[in-house]
N, C-alpha and C positions, 0 to 999 in steps of 0.2 A: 633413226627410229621412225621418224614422221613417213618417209621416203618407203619404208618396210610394209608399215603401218599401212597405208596409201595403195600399195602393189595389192595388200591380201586383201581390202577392202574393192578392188576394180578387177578383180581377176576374174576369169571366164567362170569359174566356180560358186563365185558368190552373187555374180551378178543373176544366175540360172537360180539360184538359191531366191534371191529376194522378187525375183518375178514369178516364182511360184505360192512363196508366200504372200505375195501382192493379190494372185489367185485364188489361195483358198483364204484367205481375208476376204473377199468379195463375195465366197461361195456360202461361207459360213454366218458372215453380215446379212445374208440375203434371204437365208433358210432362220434369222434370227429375225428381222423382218417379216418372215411371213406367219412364224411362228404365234405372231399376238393374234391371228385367228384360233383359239379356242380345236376348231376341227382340225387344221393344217397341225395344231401343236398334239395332237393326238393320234393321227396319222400316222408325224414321224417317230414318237414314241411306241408305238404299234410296231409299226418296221423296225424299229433297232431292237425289238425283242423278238421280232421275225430271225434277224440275223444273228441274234446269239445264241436260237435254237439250230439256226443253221452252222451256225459256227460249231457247238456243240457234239455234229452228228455230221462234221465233217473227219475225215480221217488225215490225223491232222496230230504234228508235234502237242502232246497237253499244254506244257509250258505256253506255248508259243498260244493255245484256244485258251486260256485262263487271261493271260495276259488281254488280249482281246476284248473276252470276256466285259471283262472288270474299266477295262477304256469304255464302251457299248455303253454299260451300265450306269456309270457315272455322268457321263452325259448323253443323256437319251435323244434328246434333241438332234446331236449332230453324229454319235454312237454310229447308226447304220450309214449314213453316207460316208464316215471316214473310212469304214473298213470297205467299201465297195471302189474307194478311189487306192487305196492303200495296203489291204489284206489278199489273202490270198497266195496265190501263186500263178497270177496271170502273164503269161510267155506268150510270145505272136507265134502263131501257126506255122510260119514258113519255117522259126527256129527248131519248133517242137517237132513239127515234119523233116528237120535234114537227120539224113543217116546215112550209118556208111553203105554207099551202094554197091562196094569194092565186093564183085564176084570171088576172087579171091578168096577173099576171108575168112572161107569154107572150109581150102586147104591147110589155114594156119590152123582154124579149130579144131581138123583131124590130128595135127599134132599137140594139141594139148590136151587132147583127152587119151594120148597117147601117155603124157609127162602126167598126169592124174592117175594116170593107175598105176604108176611108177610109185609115187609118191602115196598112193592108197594102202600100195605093198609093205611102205618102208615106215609112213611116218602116218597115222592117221586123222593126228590132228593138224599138221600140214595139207596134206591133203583136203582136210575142209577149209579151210580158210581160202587156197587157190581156188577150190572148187563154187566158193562163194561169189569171187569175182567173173569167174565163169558162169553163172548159172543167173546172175545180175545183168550183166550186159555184155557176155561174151567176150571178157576180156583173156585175153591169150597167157600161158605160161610157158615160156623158155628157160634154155639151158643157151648153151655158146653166147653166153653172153659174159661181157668182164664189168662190173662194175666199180666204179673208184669213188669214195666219198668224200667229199671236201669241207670242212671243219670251221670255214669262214668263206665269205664273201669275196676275198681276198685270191682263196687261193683256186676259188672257181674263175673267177677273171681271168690270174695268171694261163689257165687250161683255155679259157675261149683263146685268149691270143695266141697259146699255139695250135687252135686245133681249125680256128677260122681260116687261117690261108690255106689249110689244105686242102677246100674243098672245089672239088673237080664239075659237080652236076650244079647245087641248089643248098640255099640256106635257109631254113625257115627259123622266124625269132616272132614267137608269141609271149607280151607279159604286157601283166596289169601297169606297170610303173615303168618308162620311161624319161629320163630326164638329161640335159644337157651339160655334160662337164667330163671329167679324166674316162672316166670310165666307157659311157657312152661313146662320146667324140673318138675314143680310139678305135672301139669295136665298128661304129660307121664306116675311119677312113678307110680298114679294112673292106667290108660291104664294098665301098664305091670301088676300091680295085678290083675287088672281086667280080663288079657288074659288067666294068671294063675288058674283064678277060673270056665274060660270055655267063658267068655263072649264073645261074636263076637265085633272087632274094625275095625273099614275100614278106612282111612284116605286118602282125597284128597287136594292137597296141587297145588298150582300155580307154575309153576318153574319159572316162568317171576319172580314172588313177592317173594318168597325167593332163589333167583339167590345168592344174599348178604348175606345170612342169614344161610344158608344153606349146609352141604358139598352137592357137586353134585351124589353123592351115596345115600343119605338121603333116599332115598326110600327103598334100600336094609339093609339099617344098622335097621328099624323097622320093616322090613321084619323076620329078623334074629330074633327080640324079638316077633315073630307072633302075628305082625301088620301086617293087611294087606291095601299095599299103594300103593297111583297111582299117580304121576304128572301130570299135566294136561298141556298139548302143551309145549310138553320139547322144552327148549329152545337150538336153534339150529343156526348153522350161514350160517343161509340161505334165500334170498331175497323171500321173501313170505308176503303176508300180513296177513294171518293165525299167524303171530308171534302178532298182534294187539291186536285178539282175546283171552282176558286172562280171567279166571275166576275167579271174583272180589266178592263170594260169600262170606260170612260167616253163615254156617250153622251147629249149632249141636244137634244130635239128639238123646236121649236115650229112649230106648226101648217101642217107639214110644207113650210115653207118655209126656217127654217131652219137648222141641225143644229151640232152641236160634237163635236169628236174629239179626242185626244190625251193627254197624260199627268197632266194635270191634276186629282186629284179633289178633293169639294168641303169643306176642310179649313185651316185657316190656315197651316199652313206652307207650302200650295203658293204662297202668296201672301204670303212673308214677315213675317207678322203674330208671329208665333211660330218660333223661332231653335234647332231641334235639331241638325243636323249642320252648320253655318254656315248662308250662303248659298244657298239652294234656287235651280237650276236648271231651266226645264222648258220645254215649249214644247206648242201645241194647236195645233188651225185651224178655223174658222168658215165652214159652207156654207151658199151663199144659192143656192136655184134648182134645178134637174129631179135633183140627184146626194141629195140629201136623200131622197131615195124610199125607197133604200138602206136607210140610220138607218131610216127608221121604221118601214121590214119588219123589219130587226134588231131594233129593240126589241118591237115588236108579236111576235115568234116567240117570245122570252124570256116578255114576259106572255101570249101564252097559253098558256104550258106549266105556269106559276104559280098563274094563276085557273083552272085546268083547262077552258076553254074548250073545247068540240067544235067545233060550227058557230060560227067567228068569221067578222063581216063586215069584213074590211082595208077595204071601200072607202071608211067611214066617214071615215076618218083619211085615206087619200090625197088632199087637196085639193089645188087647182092653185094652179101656185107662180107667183108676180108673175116676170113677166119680166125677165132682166137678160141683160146684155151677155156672149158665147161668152169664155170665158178659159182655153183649154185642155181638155184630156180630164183626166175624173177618176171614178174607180173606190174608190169605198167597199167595204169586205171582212170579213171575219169569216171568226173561227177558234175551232174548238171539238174537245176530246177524243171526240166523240160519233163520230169518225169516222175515217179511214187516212187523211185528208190533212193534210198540216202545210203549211198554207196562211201562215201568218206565217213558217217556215223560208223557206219556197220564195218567198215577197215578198222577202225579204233576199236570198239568194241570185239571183235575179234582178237586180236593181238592181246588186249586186258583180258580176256578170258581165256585166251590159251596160257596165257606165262603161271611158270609152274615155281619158278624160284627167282623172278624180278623182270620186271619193268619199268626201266626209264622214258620219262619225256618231257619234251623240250613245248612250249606252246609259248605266245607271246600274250594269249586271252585265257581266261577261267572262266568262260562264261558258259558252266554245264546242262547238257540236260537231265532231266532227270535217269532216263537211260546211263548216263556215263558215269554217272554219281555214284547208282549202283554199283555198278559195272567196277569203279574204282575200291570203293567199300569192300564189295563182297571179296574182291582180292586179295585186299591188304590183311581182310578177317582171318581170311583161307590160310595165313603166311607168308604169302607174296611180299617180298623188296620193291612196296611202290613209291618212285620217287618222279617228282614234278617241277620243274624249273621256270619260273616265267620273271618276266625282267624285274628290276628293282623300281629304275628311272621309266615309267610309262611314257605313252603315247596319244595316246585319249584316258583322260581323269577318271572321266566316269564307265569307261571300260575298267579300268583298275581297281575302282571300289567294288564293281561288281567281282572280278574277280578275287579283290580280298573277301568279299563277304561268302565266297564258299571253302575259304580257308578251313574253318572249324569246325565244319562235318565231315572234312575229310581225314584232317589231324586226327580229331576223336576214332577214328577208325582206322587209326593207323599209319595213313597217308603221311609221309614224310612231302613236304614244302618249302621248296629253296628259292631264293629270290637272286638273281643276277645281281651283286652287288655294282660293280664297274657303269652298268648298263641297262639295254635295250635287249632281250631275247627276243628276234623274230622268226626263230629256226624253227618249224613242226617235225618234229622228228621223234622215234619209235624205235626203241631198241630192247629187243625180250631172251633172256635166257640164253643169250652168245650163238642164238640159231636163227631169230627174225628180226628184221630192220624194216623202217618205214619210212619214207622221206619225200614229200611233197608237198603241194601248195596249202593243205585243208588243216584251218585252226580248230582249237575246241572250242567254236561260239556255235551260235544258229547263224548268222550269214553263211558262214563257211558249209555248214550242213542243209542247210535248205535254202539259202540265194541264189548263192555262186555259181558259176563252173570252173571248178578245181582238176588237179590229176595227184600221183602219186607214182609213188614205185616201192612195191612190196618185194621184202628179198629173204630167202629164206636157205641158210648155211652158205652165205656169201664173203668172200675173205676181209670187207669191208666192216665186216659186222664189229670185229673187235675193234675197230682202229675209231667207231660209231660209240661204243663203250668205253674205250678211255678216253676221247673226246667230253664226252659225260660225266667223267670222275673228274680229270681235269676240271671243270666249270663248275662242279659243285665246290674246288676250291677256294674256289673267290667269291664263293654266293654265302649269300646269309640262310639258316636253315629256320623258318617260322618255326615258333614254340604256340603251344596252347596258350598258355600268360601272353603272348604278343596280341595273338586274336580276343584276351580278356579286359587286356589293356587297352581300351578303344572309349571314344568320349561318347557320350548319349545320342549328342544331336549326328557324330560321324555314324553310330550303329542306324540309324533313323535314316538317314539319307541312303545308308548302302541298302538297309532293306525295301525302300522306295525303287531306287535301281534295277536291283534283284528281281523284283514283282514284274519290271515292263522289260526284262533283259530281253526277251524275244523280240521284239518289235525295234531294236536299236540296230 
């Protein structure tokens, strides 16, 4: 215990932790200090009411400007300088400026405005939803693509170890969470063969997400076995709000044939090896075929903004992908704070607004906007089968309170609420009317909607869909289904804290 204790107290994680709060200790003592000038103390009181008209008449999640707000106002003194060290959405220029420079991409787009009138013709409201991600950021919709969904952690790993030695060009593995034990160490020893037999491996890895996990060399020590790796926003102890911004992807690619998405990173509990909150829940999906194009512009845009790449050649990496058999439209996606779209909100919000007789989904956080609230509400009003799965055994406490406390505006309106009994849900997954499936990085919090950089994979009459739905029935068998009386049954001081919670959910 002591030995445990001692690790999470010295760890890279905590020690960046307490020398930032070393920092704004100092900053805050100092602007507290100067404050007993009478002018200085009216000043800063001025500017924090500067910033909360600017807050105000920023275009800007409400939740997330109320929240704000109401921190500003409360303490006026220090109100304007936190949100200017902390608010916002400040990205570094070089990030905001990469994009795909891939000439190409022209010709992918002539084929999906090809597969949009197809689908304009046949399905209309299919057709908006692909047309959405199109008209967002140009994300492409294919056909020849097969997709397989995998229902755990478990039995996506079984899929990497057979699909990893078959790669003949290049491997790319991008994910937030990294860590060392069954899971990893196999898929490495695999890699180092792999390197040895000539094949290209790039690996991006979050330093934020494996801070814990990780020595902080880890980059150079796969370097030395040529891997070649890149951190992404190394974590530093530094008052910025660029440290928010973590890339919460998991994407893997081989030779660009074909690709992995979903909630899975590459870590033992996702694969029950190792037993922290129960039973881990999760779910991924594996593309084989022309939709993998996707992924490996997405990662290719990530490294080259890493290796500072000027002139990169994409065409290197785009090889042609073996043929298989049409299994529906699918639409790989990406979302990043680099920019005014909340392309993961507006995924979700699509799919709840299209479903005409039910919607499943999987989340590990309830931490909604108001957008989604609706968005849930007005469906379940409509008649819609809307059902919601999130763990029993949490992860973070006061994520969990927040997520119990919007239990009962949902209930009241219908929203059925099931709790993972066993476990841990951390599957994001989407499943509507046995015709669209969802399945990627992006939670229903605001990190996930306006931090992150997430992807996804939208699939629409795909054979995967059903096997996505009884996956889902399955699991509500073991889940507990919240009643109204549960959400009534709550003690004063616990209602008191979640609605405290609730009030600052954005800024968590």
């Amino acid at each position: 215990m002591k030995n445990k204790l001692k690790k999470q107290l010295t760890n890279r994680l905590m020690t960046v932790f307490f020398l930032i709060l070393i920092q704004l200790f100092i900053i805050l003592y100092s602007i507290f200090d100067l404050s007993t000038s009478y002018f200085i103390n009216a000043c800063l009181s001025i500017f924090s009411y500067i910033i909360v008209i600017y807050i105000i008449n920023r275009q800007d999640n409400p939740a997330y400007k109320i929240a704000w707000c109401i921190l500003v106002l409360i303490v006026p003194l220090f109100g304007g300088v936190l949100y200017l060290m902390f608010g916002g959405r400040k990205v570094s220029k070089a990030l905001r400026m990469a994009n795909l420079s891939y000439e190409g991409i022209k010709d992918e787009l002539e084929n999906t405005r090809e597969i949009l009138q197809q689908l304009y013709s046949n399905d209309c409201d299919a057709y908006k939803i692909f047309n959405y991600g199109f008209n967002a950021d140009g994300f492409g919709t294919y056909e020849d693509t097969q997709v397989t969904f995998f229902a755990s952690g478990e039995e996506k790993f079984v899929s990497l170890l057979e699909e990893l030695p078959k790669a003949r060009h290049f491997i790319f593995l991008e994910y937030f969470i990294i860590e060392e034990g069954k899971m990893w160490n196999s898929i490495l020893k695999i890699l180092e063969a792999k390197v040895l037999e000539g094949v290209k491996v790039i690996i991006i890895y979050d330093d934020f997400g494996c801070a814990t996990n990780l020595p902080s060399d880890y980059d150079e020590i796969l370097k030395k076995k040529g891997i070649i790796c890149y951190k992404f926003n190394r974590l530093r102890p530094a008052l910025a709000i660029q440290m928010n911004n973590r890339d919460h992807r998991k994407i893997c690619v081989i030779d660009n044939n074909v690709g992995y998405c979903g909630g899975v990173n590459l870590a033992d509990e996702y694969i029950n090896e190792t037993v922290r909150f129960g039973h881990w829940k999760d779910n991924a999906v594996m593309l084989k075929g022309k939709a993998v194009t996707s992924l490996t512009l997405m990662f290719l845009q990530m490294y080259k903004y890493l290796a500072k790449i000027k002139d990169f050649d994409y065409n290197q990496f785009l090889l042609p992908c073996e043929k298989v058999d049409n299994d529906g439209y699918v639409q790989p996606y990406c979302d990043s704070p680099t920019d005014n779209e909340d392309v993961g909100l507006n995924m979700h919000l699509n799919i709840i607004n299209a479903a005409k007789r039910y919607v499943y989904i999987y989340t590990p956080y309830l931490v909604i906007t108001n957008e989604l609230a609706k968005a849930l509400t007005l469906a379940s009003r409509n008649g819609v089968d809307v059902r919601i799965c999130v763990p029993h055994i949490p992860d973070k406490w006061y994520v969990f309170s927040i997520t119990q406390s919007n239990y009962k505006q949902l209930i009241a309106a219908g929203v059925r609420i099931f709790e993972y009994t066993p476990g841990f849900v951390h599957a994001k997954s989407f499943v509507c009317d046995d015709v669209y499936g969802l399945c990627g990085t992006v939670n229903t919090d605001y990190r996930s909607y306006y931090l992150h950089f997430e992807c996804g994979i939208l699939m629409y009459r795909c054979q995967c869909i059903q096997k996505m739905k009884q996956d889902y029935l399955d699991t509500l068998k073991v889940s507990q289904e919240i009643t109204m009386k549960d959400c009534n049954n709550i003690y004063l001081f616990k209602r008191v804290i979640r609605a405290i919670l609730n009030l600052f959910a954005p800024l968590f």
